[in-house]
N, C-alpha and C positions, 0 to 999 in steps of 0.2 A: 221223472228224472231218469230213470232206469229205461226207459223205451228211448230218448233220443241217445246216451251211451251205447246201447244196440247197436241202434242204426250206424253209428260214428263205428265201432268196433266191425261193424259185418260191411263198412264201405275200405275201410285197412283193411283186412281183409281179400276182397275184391280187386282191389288194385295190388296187392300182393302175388296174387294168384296170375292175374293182366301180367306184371314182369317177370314172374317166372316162365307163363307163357314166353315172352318175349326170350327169355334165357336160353331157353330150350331152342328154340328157333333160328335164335343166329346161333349156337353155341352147338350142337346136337348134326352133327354128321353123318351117322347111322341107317337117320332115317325112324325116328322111332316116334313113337306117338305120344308121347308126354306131353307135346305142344297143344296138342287136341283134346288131351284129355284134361291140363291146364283152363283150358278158355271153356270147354263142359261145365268142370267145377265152377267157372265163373260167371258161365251165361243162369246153372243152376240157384248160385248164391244170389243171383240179380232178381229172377224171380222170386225170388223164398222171399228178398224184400220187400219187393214189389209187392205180396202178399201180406207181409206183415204187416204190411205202413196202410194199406187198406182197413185190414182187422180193427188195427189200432186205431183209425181214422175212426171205425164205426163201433168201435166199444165205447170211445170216451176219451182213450189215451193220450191220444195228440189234436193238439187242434190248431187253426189254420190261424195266424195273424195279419191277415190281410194286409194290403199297402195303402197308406196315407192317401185320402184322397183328395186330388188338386182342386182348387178352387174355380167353379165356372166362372166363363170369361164369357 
């Protein structure tokens, strides 16, 4: 239960960081780099995921519930 709250928590998150980029971008006149540094943190936090959901995938933590399968015709 504790690893899919993570994940839910580090995708808010993620997309936190995505409109603040966005903030900074329309909003940011100066010319300053927040916007860049914005979507860093966020391409960073995509992989930490990306790694975590692997980990987790091969320790045991999460596992895959596959889709119902259709009946041959």
């Amino acid at each position: 239960m504790f690893t899919k709250i993570f994940v839910i928590l580090i995708l808010l998150v993620i997309i936190v960081s995505l409109g603040g980029a966005l903030v900074y971008l329309l909003k940011d006149r100066n010319r300053s780099h927040r916007a860049a540094r914005a979507l860093t943190i966020r391409i960073g936090l995509s992989l930490a995921l990306l790694f975590f959901l692997v980990l987790a995938y091969s320790a045991g933590w999460l596992h895959p519930h596959g889709l119902a399968r259709l009946p041959q015709q």
